[in-house]
C-alpha positions in Angstrom: 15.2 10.6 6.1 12.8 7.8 4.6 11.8 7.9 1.7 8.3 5.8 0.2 7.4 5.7 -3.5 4.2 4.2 -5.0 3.9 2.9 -8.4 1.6 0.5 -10.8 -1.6 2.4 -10.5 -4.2 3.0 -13.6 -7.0 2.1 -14.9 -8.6 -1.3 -15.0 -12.1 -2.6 -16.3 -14.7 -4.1 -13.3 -13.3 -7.6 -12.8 -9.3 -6.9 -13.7 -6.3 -6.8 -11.3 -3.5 -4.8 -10.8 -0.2 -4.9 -8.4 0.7 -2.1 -6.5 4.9 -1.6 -5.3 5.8 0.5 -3.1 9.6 1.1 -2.1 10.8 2.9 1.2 14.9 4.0 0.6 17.1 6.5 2.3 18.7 5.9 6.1 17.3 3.1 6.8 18.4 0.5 9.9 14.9 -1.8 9.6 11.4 -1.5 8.9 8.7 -2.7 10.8 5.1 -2.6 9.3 4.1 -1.0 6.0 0.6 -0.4 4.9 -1.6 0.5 2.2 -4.2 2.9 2.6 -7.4 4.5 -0.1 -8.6 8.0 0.0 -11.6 8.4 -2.8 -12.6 12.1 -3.4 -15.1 13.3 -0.5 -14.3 10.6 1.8 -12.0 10.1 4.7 -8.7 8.0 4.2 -8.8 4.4 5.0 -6.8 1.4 5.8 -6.7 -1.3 2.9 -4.1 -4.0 4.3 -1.2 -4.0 6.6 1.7 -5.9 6.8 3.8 -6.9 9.8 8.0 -7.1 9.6 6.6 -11.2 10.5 4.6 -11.0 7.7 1.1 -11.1 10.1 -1.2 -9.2 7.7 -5.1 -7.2 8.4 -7.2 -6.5 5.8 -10.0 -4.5 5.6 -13.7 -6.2 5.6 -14.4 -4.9 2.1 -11.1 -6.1 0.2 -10.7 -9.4 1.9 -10.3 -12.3 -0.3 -9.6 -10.1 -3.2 -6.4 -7.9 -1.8 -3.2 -9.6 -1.1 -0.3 -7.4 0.5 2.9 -9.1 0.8 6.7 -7.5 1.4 10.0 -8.6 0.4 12.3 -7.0 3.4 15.6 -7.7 1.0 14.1 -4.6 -1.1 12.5 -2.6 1.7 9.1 -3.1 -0.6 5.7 -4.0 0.0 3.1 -5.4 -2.5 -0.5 -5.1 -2.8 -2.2 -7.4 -5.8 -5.7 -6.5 -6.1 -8.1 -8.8 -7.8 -12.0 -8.8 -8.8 -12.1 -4.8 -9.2 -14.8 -2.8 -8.2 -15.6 0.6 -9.0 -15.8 1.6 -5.3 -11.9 0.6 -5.3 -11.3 3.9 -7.1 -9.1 5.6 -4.8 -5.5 6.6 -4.9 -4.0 4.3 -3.2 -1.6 5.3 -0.3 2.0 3.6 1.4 3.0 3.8 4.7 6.1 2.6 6.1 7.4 2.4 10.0 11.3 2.9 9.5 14.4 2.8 11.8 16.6 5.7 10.6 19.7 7.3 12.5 16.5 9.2 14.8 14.6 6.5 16.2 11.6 5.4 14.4 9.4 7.3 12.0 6.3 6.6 10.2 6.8 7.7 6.1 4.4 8.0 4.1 4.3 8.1 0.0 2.4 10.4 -2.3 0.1 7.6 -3.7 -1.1 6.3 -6.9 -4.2 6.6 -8.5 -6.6 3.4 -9.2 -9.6 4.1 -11.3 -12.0 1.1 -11.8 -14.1 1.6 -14.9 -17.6 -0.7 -14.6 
């Protein structure tokens, strides 16, 4: 079983930054792309960056330039720095990670972090 843990959420001021970690443990043989995703109250869940086991990376239209998601595959851990707040970034913020266990592949996902941008 796979395990993925968020952490470095809180609140920021319009214009801050903040880092986002996000670990995947447990059974784990290699892990091929992990992404971060943003559900705000009322509105549907949606994808924030992505990150390939290459390191090819997609962003989404309204962070680009101001998200950067990188990994370091040593600690099974993917980043996501997050510059130039808005108050529409409020959101908690969501991990996903495709894992190789002793199964075959499985898609984990974490319980998220909360990210309130005050303006």
């Amino acid at each position: 079983q796979v395990q993925v843990v968020e952490s470095g959420g809180g609140l920021v001021q319009a214009g801050g930054s903040l880092r986002l970690s996000c670990a995947a443990s447990g059974r784990i043989f290699s892990i091929g792309a992990m992404g971060w995703y943003r559900q705000a109250p009322g509105k549907q869940r949606e994808l924030v960056a992505s990150i390939g086991s290459g390191g090819s990376t997609n962003y989404a239209g309204s962070v680009k330039g101001r998200f950067t998601i990188s990994r370091d595959n040593a600690k099974n851990t993917v980043y996501l720095k997050m510059n130039s707040l808005k108050p529409e970034d409020t959101a908690v913020y969501l991990c996903n990670a495709h894992a190789q266990g002793p199964t075959g592949w499985v898609l984990s996902w974490g319980r998220g972090t909360q990210v309130t941008v005050s303006s």
